[in-house]
FIVOKE-284966 format. One line per 10 residues: their letters; for each residue x, y, z of N, C-alpha, C, O. Coordinates in Angstrom, 3 decimals. Layout:
N
a = X Y Z X Y Z X Y Z X Y Z  ...;
This chain:
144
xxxxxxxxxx = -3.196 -5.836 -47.196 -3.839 -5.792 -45.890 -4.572 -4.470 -45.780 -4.251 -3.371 -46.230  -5.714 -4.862 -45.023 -6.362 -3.085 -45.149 -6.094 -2.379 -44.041 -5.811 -2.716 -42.891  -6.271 -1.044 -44.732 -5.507 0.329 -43.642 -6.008 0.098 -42.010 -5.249 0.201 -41.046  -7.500 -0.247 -41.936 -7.735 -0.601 -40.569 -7.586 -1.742 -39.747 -7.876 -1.913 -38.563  -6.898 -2.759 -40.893 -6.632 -3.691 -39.683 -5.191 -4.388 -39.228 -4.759 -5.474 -38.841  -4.618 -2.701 -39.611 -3.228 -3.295 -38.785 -3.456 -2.353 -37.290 -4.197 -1.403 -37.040  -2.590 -3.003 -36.576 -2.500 -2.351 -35.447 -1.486 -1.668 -35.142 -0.397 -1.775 -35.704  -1.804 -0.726 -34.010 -0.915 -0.056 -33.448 -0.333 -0.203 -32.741 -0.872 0.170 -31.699  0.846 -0.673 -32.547 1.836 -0.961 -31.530 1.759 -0.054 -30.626 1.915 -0.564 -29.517  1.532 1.446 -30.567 1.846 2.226 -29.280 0.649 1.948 -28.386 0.532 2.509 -27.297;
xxxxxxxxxx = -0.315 1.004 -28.893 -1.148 1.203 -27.380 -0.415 -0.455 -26.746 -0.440 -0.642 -25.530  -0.097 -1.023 -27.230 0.744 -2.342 -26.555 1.912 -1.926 -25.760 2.824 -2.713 -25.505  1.898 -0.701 -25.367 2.852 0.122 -24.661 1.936 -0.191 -23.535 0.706 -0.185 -23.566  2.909 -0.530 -22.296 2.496 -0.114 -20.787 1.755 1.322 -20.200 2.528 2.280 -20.237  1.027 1.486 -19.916 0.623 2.801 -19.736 0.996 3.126 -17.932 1.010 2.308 -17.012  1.222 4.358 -17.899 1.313 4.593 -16.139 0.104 4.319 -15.462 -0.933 4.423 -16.118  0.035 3.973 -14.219 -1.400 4.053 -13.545 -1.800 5.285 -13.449 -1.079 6.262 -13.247  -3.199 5.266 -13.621 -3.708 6.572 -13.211 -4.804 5.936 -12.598 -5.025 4.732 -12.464  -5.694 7.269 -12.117 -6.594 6.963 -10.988 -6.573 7.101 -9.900 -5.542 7.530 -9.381  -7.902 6.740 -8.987 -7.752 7.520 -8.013 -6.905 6.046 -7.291 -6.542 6.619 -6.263;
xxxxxxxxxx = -6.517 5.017 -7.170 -5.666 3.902 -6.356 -4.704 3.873 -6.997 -4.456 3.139 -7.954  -3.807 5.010 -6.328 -2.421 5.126 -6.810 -1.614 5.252 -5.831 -2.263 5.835 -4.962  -0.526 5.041 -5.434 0.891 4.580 -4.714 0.629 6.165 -3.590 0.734 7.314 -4.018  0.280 5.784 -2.121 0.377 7.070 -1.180 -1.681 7.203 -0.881 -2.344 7.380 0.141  -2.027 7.026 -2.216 -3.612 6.665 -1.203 -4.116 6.115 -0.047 -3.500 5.157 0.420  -5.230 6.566 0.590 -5.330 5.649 1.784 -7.011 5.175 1.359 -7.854 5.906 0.839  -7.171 3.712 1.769 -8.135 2.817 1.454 -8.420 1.595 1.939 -7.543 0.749 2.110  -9.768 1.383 2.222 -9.913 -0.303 3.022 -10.350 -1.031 2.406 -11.433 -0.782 1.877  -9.481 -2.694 2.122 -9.309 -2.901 1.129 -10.136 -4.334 2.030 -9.719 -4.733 3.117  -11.082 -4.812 1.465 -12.137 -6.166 2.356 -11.222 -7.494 1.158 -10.750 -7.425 0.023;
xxxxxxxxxx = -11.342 -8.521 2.135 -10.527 -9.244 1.367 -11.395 -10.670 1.805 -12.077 -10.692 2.829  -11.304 -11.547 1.125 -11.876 -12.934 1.203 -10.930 -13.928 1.270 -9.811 -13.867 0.761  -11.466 -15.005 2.011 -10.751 -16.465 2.100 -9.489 -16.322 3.369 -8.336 -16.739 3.265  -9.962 -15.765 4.299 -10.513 -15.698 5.008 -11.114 -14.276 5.015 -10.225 -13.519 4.626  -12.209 -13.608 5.282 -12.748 -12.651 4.968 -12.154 -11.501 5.995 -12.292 -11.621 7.213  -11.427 -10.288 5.344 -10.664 -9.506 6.271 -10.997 -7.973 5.855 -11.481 -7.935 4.725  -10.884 -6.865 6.386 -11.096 -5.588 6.003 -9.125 -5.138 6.833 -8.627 -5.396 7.929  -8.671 -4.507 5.766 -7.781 -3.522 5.951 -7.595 -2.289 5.800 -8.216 -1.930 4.799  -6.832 -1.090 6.482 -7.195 0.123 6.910 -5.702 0.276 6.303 -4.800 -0.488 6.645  -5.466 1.619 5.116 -3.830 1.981 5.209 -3.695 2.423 3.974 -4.642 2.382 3.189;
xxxxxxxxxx = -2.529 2.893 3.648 -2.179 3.468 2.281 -1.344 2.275 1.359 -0.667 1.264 1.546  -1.872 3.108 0.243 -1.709 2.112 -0.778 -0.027 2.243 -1.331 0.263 3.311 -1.870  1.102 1.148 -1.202 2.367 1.036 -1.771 2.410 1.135 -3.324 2.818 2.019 -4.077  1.862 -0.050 -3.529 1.725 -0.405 -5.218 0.480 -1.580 -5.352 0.204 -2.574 -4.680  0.021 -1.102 -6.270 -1.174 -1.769 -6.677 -0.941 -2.369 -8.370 -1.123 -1.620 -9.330  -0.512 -3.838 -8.527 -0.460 -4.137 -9.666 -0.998 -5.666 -9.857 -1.064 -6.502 -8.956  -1.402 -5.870 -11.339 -1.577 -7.340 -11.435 -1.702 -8.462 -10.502 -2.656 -9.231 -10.381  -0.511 -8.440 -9.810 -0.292 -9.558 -9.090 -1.164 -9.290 -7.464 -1.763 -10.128 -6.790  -1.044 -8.452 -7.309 -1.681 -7.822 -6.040 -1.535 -6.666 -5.673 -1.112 -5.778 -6.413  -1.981 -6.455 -4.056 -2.214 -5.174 -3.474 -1.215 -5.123 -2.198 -1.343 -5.986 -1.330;
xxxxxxxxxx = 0.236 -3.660 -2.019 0.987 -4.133 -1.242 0.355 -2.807 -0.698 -0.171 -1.985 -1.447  0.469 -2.621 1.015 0.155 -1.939 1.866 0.498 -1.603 3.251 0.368 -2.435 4.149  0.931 -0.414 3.458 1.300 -0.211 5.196 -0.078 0.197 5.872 -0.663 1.224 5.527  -0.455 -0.458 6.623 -1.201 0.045 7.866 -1.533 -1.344 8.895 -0.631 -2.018 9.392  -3.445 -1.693 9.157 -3.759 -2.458 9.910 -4.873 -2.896 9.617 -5.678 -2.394 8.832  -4.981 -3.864 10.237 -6.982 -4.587 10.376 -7.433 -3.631 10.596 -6.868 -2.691 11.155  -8.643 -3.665 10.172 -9.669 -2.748 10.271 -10.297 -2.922 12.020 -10.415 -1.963 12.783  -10.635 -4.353 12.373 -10.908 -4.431 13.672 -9.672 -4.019 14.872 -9.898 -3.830 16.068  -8.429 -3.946 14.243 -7.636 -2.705 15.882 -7.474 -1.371 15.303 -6.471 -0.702 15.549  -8.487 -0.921 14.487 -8.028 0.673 14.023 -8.477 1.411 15.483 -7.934 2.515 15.505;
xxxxxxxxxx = -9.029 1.258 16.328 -9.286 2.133 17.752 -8.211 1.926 18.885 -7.834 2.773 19.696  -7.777 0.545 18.760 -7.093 -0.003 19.637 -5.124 1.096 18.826 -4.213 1.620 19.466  -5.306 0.972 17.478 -4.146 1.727 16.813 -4.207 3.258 17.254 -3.177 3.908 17.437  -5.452 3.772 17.409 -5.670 5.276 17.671 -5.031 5.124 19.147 -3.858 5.471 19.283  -5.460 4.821 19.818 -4.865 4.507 21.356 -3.295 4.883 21.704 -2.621 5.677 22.360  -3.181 3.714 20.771 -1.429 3.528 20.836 -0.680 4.878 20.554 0.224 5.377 21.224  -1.122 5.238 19.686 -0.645 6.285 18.680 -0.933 7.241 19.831 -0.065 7.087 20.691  -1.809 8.157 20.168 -2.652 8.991 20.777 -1.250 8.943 22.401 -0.526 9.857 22.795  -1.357 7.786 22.827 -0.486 7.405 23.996 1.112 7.790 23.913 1.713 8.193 24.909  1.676 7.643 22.766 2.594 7.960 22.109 3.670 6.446 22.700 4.817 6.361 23.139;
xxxxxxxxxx = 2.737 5.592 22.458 3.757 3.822 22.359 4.096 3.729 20.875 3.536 4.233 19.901  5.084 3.007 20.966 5.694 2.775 19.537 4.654 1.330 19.005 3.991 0.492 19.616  4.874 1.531 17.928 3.763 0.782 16.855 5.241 0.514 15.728 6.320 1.093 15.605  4.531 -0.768 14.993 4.846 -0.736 13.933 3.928 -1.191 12.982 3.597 -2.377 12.974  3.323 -0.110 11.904 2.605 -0.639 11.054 2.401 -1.987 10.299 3.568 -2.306 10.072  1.613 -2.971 9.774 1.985 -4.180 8.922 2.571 -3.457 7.654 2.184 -2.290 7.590  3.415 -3.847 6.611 3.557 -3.987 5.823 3.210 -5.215 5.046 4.054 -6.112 5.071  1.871 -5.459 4.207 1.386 -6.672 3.204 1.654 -6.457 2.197 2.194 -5.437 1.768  1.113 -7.963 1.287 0.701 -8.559 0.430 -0.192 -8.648 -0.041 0.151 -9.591 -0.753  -1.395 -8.440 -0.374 -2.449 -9.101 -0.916 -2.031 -10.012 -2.101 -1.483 -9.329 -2.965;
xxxxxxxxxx = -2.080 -10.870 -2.317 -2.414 -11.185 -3.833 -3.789 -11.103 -4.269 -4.771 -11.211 -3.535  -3.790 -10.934 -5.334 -4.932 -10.156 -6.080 -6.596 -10.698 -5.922 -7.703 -10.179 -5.773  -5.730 -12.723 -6.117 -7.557 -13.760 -5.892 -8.260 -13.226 -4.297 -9.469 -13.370 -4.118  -7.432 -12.656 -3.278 -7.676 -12.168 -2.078 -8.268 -11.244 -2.131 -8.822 -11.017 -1.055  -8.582 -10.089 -3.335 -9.081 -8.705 -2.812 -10.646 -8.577 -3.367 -10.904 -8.262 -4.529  -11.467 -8.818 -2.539 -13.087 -9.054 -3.106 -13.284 -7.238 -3.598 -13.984 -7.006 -4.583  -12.540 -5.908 -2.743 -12.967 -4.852 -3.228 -11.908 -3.658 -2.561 -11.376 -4.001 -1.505  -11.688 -2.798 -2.891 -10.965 -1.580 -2.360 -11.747 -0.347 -2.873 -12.133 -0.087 -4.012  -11.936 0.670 -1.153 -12.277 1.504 -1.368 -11.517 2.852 -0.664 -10.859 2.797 0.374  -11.740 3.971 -1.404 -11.051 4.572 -1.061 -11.704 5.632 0.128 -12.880 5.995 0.096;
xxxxxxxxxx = -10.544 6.136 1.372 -10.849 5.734 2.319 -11.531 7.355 2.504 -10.799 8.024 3.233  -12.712 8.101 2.031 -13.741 9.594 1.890 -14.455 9.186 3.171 -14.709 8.101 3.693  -14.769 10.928 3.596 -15.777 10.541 3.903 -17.433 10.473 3.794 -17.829 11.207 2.889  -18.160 9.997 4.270 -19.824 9.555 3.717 -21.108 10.614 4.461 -21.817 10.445 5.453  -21.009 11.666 3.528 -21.584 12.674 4.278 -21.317 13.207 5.331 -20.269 13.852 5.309  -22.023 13.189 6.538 -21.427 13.562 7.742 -20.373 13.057 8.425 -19.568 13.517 9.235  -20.550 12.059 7.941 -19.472 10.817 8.579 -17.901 10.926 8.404 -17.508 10.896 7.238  -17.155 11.022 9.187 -15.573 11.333 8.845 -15.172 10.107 8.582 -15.677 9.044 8.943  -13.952 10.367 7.739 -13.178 8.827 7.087 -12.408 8.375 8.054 -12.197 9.246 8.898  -11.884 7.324 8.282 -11.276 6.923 8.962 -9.872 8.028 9.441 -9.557 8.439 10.558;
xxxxxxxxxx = -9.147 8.307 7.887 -8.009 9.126 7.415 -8.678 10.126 8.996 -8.238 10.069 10.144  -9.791 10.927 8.480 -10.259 12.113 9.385 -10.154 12.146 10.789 -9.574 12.968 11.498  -11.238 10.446 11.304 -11.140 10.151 12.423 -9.343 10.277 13.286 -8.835 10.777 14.290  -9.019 9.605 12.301 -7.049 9.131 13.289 -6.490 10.708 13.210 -5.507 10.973 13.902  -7.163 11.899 12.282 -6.290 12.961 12.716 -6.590 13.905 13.794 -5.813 14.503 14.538  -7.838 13.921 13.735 -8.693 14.538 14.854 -8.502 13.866 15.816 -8.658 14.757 16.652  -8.216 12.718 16.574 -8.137 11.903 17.954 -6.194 12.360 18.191 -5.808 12.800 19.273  -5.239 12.152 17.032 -3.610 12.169 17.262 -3.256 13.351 16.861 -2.301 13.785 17.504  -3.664 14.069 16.021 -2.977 15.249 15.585 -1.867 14.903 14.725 -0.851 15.579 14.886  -1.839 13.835 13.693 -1.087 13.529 13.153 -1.716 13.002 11.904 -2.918 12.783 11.758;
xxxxxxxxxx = -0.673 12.803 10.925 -1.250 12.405 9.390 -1.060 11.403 9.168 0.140 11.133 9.215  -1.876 10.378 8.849 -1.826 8.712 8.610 -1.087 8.770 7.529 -0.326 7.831 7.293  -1.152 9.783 6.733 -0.510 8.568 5.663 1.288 8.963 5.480 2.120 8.279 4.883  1.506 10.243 6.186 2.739 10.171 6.665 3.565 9.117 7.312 4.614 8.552 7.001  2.148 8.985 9.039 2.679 8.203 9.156 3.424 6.520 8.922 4.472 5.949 9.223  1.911 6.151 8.068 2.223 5.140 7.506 2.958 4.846 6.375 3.250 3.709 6.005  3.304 6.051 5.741 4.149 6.370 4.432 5.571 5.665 4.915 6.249 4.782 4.391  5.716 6.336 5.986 7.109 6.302 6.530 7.524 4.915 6.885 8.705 4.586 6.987  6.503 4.106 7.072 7.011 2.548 7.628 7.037 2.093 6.189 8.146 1.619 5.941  6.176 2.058 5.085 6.694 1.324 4.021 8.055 1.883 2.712 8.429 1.341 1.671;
xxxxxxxxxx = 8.563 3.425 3.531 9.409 3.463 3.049 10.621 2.952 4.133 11.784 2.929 3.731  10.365 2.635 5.216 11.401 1.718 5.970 12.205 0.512 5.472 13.373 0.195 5.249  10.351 -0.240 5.387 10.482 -1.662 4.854 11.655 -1.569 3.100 12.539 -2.373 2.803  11.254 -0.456 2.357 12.012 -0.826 1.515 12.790 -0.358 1.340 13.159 -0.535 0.179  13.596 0.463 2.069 14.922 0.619 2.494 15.724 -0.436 2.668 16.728 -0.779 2.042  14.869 -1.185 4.099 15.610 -2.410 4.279 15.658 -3.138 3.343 16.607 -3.921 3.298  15.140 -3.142 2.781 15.204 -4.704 1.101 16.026 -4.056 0.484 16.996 -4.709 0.102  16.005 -2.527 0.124 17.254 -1.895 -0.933 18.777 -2.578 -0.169 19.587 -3.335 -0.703  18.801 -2.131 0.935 19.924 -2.160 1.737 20.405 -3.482 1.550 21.467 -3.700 0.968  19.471 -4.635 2.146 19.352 -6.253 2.030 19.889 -7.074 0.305 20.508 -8.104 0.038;
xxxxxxxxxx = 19.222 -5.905 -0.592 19.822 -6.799 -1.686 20.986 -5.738 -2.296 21.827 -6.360 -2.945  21.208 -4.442 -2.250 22.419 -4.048 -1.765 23.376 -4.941 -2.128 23.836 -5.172 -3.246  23.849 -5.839 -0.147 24.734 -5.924 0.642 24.711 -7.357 0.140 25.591 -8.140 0.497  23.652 -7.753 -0.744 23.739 -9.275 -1.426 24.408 -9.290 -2.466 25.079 -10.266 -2.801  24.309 -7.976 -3.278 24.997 -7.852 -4.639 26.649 -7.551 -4.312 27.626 -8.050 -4.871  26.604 -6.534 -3.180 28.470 -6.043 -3.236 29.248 -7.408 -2.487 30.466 -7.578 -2.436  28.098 -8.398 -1.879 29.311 -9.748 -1.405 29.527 -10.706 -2.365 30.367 -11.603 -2.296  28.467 -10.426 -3.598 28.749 -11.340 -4.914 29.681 -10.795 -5.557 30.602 -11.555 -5.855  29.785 -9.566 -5.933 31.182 -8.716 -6.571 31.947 -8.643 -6.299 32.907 -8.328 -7.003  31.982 -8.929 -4.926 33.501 -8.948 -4.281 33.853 -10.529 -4.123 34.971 -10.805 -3.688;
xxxx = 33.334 -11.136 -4.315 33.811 -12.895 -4.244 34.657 -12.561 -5.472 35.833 -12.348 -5.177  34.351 -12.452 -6.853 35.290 -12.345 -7.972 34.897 -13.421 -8.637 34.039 -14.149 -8.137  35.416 -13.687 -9.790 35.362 -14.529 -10.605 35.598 -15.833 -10.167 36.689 -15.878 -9.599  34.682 -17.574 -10.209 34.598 -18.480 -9.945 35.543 -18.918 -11.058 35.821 -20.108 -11.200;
């Protein structure tokens, strides 16, 4: 067999993500079927889809409000699956123009992606906790 055409197993290695859409980014992610724009930081971004804490893009003023008012909110935590995401961008801003990120800190005095950090480490708390408390009632049943 010749020297160049064996391969190398180490690139059939998983590689880490890199880039700039990585886990704690914030980005609006336009989605099709039904055609949607979302506003929020990025959980995990893999193969299968795009998971995310924040909101529609159409109540991001109505969210500044809330926030600004100091009413309790709870961010969405999604799904995308992947045939859903026509594009994601990340959420800069465009010359003069402030990013959204900019806009929500300048109106609340607060950091989106804190805040929104904090609800999708809620959500998976609760699932740690949830499958947890699924595993220690199977271990403790005992042997069938």
């Amino acid at each position: 067999m010749p020297k160049d055409s064996q391969r190398d197993d180490s690139s059939a290695a998983p590689t880490p993500a890199r880039g700039p859409f990585l886990p704690g980014s914030m980005v609006v992610a336009t989605l099709c079927n039904p055609r949607d724009k979302f506003w929020g930081m990025i959980l995990a971004l893999a193969p299968e889809g795009l998971s995310m804490s924040g909101i529609e893009l159409a109540s991001f003023e109505d969210f500044v409000v809330m926030v600004k008012d100091g009413e309790s909110f709870t961010p969405a935590v999604v799904f995308f699956p992947m045939h859903r995401i026509e594009r994601i961008e990340l959420d800069l801003p465009d010359g003069s123009l402030p990013s959204l990120s900019q806009r929500f800190s300048a109106k609340t005095s607060l950091d989106p992606a804190v805040l929104l950090g904090s609800a999708g480490a809620n959500e998976k708390e609760k699932l740690d906790r949830h499958t947890g408390s699924c595993s220690a009632v199977r271990s403790s049943e005992g042997p069938a």
